[in-house]
N, C-alpha and C positions, 0 to 999 in steps of 0.2 A: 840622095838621102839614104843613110844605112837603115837595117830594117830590122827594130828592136821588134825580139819574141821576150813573151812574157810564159811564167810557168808557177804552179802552187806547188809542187810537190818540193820537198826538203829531203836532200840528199847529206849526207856527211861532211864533202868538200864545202857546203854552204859555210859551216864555220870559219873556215879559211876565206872565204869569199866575202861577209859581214865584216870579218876581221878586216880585212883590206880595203871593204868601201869606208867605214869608219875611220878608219886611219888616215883614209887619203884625205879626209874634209878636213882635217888640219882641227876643228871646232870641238872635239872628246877629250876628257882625262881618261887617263889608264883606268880607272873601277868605272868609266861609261864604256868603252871598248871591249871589256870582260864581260859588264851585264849583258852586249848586245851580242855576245856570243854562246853568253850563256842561255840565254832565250831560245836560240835555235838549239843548245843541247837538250834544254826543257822539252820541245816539242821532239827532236828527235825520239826522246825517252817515254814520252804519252802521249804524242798525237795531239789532237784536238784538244784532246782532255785535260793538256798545260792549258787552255785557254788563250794560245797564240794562235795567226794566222799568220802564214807568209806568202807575200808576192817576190819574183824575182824577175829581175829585164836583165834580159842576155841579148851583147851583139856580139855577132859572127863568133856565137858558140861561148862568148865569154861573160861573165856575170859579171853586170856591172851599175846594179843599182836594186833598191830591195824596198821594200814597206811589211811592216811587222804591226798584225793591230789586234786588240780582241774587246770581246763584250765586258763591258768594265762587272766584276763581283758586284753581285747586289741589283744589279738592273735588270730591267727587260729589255732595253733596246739603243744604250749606248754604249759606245764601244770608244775604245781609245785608241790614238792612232801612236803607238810605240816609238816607233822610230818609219822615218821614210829617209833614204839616202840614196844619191849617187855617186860611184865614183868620181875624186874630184878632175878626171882625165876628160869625164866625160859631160861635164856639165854642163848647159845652156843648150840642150839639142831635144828637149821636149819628156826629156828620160822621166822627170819625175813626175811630170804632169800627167805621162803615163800611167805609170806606178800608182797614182791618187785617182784615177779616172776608176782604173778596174778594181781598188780596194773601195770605192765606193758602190760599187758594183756589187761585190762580193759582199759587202756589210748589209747592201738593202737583199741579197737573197736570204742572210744570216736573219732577220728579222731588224735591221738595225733603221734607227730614223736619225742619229743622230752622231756625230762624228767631235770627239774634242784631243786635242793637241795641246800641249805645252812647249812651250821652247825658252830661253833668257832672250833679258832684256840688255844682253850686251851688244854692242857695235856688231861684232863679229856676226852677231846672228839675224840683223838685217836682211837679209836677204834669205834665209826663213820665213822670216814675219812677211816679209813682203810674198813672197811665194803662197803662202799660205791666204791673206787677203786677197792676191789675187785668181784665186779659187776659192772664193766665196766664203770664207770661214771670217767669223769677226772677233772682237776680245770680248770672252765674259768674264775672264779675271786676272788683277793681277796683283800679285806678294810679294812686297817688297823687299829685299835682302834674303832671300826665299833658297839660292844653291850658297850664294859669300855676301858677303860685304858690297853691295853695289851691284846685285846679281840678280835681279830680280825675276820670277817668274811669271811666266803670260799665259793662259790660258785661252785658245781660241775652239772655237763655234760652227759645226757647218751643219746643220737641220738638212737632212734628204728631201 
């Protein structure tokens, strides 16, 4: 079993490394692959103070899977979970269950109780939704025709 290191700090090269787990999932358009790099240029630029957090899972030195979350505006204690991705090389080996273990970690040191995610309601992203149910999160909402035509959005739930 390879032996994923996990790390908070955000370096430079992360942009290129975001860039590349997003792209391998095959599931982004080009302005979701932008935004999610440009998240990491946000905190570059402010720290904390963008309101981003990053995790990143590195094996054998290489980045290969990431979760991006922060305290949603307006609240005291929910936080939204950005984006969670792994490389699509690397997937089914426990990476992102990772990833959402120690951002949930990180969220109950942040003051946070309470964790929400969005994903579609397309085929493709099945195994999101499922991913996500089976770490505890449930639906509290969902908008129908919400990104296109048939694209519905899901809003899921995980209480600390």
């Amino acid at each position: 079993m390879e032996t994923v290191n996990l790390r908070k700090n955000v370096m430079w090269s992360d942009k290129e490394h975001v860039e590349s787990i997003v792209r391998s999932t095959g599931f982004f358009r080009e302005d979701e692959v932008l935004i999610a790099v440009e998240l990491v240029e946000e905190y570059l630029k402010k720290g904390t103070e963008s309101g981003y957090e990053f995790i990143f899972a590195e094996v054998d030195g290489e980045t290969v899977g990431y979760s991006c979350f922060g305290l949603i505006p307006c609240t005291l204690h929910s936080f939204d979970l950005y984006w969670i991705a792994t490389h699509n090389d690397f997937h089914n080996r426990g990476i992102g269950k990772k990833l959402l273990l120690e951002t949930e970690i990180a969220i109950r040191k942040l003051g946070g109780h309470a964790i929400y995610a969005e994903t579609s309601s397309k085929e493709l992203y099945a195994p999101t939704r499922t991913f996500y149910e089976k770490n505890d999160f449930r639906i509290k909402g969902y908008f129908e025709d919400f990104y296109d035509e048939g694209d519905d959005k899901v809003v899921y739930l995980k209480v600390l």
